[in-house]
N, C-alpha and C positions, 0 to 999 in steps of 0.2 A: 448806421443803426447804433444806438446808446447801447452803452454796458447793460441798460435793467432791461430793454427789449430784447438784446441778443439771450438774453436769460428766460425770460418767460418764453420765448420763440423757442428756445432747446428742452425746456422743460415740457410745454407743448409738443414737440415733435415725438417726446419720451413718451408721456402719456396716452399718445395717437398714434405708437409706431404703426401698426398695420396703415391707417389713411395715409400715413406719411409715404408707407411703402407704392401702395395704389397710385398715388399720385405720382410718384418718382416713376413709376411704368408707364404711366400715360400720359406723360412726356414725352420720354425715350420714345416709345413708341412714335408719336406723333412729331418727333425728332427724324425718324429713321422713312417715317411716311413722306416727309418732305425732303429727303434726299434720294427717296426710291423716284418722285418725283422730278425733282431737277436729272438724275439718269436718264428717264425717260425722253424727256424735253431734246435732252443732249445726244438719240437716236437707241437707245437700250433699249430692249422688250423685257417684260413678266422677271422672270426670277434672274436674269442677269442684272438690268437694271437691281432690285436688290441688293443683291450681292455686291454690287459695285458699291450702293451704298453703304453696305456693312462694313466693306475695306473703308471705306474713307472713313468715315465714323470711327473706328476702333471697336475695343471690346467694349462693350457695352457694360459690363460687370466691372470693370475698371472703373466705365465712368460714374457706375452705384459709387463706388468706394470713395471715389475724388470728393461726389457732394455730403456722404456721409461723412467724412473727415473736415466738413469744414465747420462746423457747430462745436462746442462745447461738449454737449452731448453724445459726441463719440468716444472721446477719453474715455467719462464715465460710463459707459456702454461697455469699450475694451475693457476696462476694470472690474466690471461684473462677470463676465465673459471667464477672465482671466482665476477671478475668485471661483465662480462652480468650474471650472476645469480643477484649477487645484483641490477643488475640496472632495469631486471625484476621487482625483486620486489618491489622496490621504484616505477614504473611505475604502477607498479597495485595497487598500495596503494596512493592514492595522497597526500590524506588529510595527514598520517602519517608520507612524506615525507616533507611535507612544514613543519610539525611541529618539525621534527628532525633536519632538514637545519636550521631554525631561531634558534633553542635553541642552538647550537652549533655555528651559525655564531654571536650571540651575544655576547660567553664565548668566545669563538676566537678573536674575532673582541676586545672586553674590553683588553684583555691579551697585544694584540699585540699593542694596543696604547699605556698602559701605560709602557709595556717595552721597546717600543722605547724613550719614556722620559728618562724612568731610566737608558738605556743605553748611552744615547745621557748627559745626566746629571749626573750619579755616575760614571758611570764604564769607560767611554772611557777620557784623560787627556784632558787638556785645546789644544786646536790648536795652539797651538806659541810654536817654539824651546826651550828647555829644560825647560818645564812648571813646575819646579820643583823650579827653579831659582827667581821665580816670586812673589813679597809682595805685599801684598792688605796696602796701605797708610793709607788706611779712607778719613774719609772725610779732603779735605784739601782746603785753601785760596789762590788765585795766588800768594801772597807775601811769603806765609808761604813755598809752594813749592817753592819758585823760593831760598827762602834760603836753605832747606835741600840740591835742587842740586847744592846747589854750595860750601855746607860746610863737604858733605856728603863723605865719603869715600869708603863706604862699598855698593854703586850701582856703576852700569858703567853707569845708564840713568835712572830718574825718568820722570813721564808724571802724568798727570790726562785729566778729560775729564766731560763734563758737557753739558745734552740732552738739545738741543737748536733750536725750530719749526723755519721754515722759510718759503718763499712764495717766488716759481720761478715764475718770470715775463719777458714778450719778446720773447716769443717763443710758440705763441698762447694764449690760455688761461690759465689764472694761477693755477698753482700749490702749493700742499702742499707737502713739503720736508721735511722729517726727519733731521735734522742735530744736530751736537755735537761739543762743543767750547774744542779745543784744547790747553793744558798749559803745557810747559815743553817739554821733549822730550820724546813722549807719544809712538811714534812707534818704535822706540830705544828701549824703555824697553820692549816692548812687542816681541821685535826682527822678524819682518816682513817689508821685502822691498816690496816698489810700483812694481805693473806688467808693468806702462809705470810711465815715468816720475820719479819722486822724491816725497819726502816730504816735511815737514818745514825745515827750517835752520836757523839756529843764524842770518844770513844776511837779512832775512824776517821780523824777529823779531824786530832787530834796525830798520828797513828803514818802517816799520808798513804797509810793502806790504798786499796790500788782496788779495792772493791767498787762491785757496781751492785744496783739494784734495777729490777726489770721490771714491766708491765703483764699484765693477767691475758690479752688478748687474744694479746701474745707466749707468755708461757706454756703460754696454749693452741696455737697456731700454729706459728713455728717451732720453738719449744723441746717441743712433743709432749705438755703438759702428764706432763713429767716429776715425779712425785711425790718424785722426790728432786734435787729442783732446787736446793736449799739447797746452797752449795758446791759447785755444777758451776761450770767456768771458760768465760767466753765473751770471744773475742779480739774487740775492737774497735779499728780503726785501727790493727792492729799492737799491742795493748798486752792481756796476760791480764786480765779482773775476777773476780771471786768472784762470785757473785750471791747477795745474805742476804737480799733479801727480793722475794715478787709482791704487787703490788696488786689491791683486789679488783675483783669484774668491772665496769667501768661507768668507773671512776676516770679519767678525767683533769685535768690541768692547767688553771687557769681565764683561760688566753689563747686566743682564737678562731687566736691563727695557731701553734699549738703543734699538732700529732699527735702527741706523743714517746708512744714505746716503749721505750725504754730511761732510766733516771736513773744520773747520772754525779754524785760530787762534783767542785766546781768545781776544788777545791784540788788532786786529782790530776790532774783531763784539762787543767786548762787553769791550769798553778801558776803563770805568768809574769802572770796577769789578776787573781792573787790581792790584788796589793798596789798595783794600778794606781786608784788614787783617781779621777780622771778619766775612768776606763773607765766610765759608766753603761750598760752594755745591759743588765745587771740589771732584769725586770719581777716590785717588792717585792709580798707581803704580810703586812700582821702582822693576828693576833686579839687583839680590844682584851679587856684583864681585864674580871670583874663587876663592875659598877656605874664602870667607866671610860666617857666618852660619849666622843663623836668629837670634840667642842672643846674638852675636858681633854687628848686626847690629841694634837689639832691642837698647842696650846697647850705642850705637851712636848716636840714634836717638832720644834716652830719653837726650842724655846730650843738644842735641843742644836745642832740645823745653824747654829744663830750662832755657839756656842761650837767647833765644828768649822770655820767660816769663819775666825774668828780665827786659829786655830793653822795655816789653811792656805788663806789668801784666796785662791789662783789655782785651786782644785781643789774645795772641799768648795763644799756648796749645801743650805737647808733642802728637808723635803718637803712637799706639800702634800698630806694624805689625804684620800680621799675613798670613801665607798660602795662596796666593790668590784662591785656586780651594776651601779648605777649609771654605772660606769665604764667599765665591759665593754659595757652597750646602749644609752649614751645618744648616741654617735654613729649607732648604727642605729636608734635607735628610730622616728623621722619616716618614713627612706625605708622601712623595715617598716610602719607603716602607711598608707602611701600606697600601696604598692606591693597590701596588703589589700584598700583601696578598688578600685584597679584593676583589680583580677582580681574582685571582685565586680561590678565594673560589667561586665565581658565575660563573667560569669555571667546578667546580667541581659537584657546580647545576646542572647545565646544561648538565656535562656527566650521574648524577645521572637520570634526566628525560626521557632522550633519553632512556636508561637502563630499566626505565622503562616502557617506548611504547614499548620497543620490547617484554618486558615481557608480 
């Protein structure tokens, strides 16, 4: 018999247990009638014959059991069986029930938070295409980037980004807005296009347009997910932007202390930081080219910040790159897994406790 008939045949026998059972008796029965028979044949009378056949045969409730176990359908039979027995007795016990449900929904409950951290943090890669590709800059100055990409060889696009509060005005009551001043070509390196509209462009950058571009949870939120959001103006801090491009749903910035919703370039919100060498709160990164490694490009990036120190010993500094997922968890990485360990072990409490109410 096929998998999908041994399945409607179990499902069937579920739905008709009584006929099922009827028939399983009037079998046996007619099982036990023909061996009262051959007794007979073989010189036994009335109730011995019987009985002989009942010894030969066996128990009979056994042999329920043997055909009931050979379906599918008796597992989940036992399983229901086994679920209203427990749930009896969790019902007639209350007190021991409340106290087995919280000890176990707090070792549950601890496990499952902090392994979603550690999955969502160690184990699953950064969200941008070939996140393998990707250098943590450090910190860096708009002048200082604005030289590496332009002397650098071994990115296809450098960016940074620095958390910058703002206050939307003109559309009710004001608001506080996350936003982040953009330098460089920050979503280039990160390799992620707008879901409407565009990004920055070199052309924005000479003509010191203020445009911004949004996240898609903005978009959706305050802004209503306006389908014609592309050149609507949104005042921030006193100043109109254009908005040319949303990002798509999920997207953000790869600093753990960043929530920005809003992108600003740097050179219009914040034009006096544009030329401040010194200034580092710039947090860079570039995508290294194909078949550039990280010590070619280490190797690059040390020569240019010498040749940048020279021209400006009191202000420039080489960078040192590194792994950006690397960078981003390797300070958390230890106390995430300790912290793993720890709530497994007050998982393991808490199976020990339960263990021991029922004992």
């Amino acid at each position: 018999m096929s998998r999908v008939r041994r399945f409607f045949a179990g499902l069937g026998g579920m739905l008709r247990r009584d006929r099922v059972e009827r028939d399983l008796d009037d079998e046996l029965r007619s099982w036990v009638d023909e061996a009262s028979a051959d007794a007979v044949r073989a010189g036994l009378e009335g109730d011995a014959a019987r009985r002989a056949a009942r010894v030969r045969l066996g128990s009979l409730d056994a042999v329920k059991e043997a055909v009931r176990d050979v379906g599918w359908e008796s597992t989940f039979g036992t399983l229901l069986r086994d679920l209203r027995f427990g749930a009896r007795v969790l019902v007639k016990h209350p007190g021991f029930t409340a106290a087995a449900v919280l000890t176990l929904a707090l070792g549950i409950g601890a496990n499952t938070a902090i392994f979603s951290v550690v999955s969502a943090v160690l184990l699953h890669p950064l969200p941008y295409p070939a996140p393998d590709r990707l250098a943590d800059l450090g910190p860096q100055s708009p002048p200082d980037l604005a030289d590496l990409g332009e002397q650098s060889r071994s990115f296809t696009a450098v960016g940074a980004a620095a958390p910058w509060a703002l206050d939307r005005v003109g559309d009710g009551e004001p608001q506080r807005v996350d936003g982040a001043l953009v330098a460089g070509d920050l979503f280039a390196a990160l390799g992620v296009a707008p879901r409407l509209g565009r990004t920055f462009t070199e052309a924005d950058a000479r003509a010191l347009a203020p445009v911004a571009v949004v996240t898609h949870a903005f978009w959706r939120g305050p802004l209503d997910a306006d389908p014609g959001v592309i050149g609507r103006k949104l005042t921030l801090s006193g100043r109109p932007y254009t908005i040319v491009g949303v990002m798509p749903e999920g997207f953000r910035l790869p600093f753990f202390a960043f929530r920005s919703e809003v992108f600003l370039p740097l050179r219009v919100a914040y034009p006096e930081a544009a030329t401040a060498r010194g200034a580092h709160f710039l947090l860079g990164v570039g995508r290294l080219a194909d078949g550039v490694d990280r010590d070619a490009a280490q190797a690059e990036v040390t020569v240019i910040g010498e040749r940048l120190a020279r021209a400006d010993p009191t202000e420039a500094r080489p960078t040192t790159l590194a792994d950006l997922r690397e960078s981003l968890v390797g300070e958390v990485r230890a106390p995430l897994f300790i912290l793993m360990g720890a709530v497994g072990l007050v998982l393991l409490i808490a199976c020990s406790n339960v263990a021991s109410l029922l004992l």
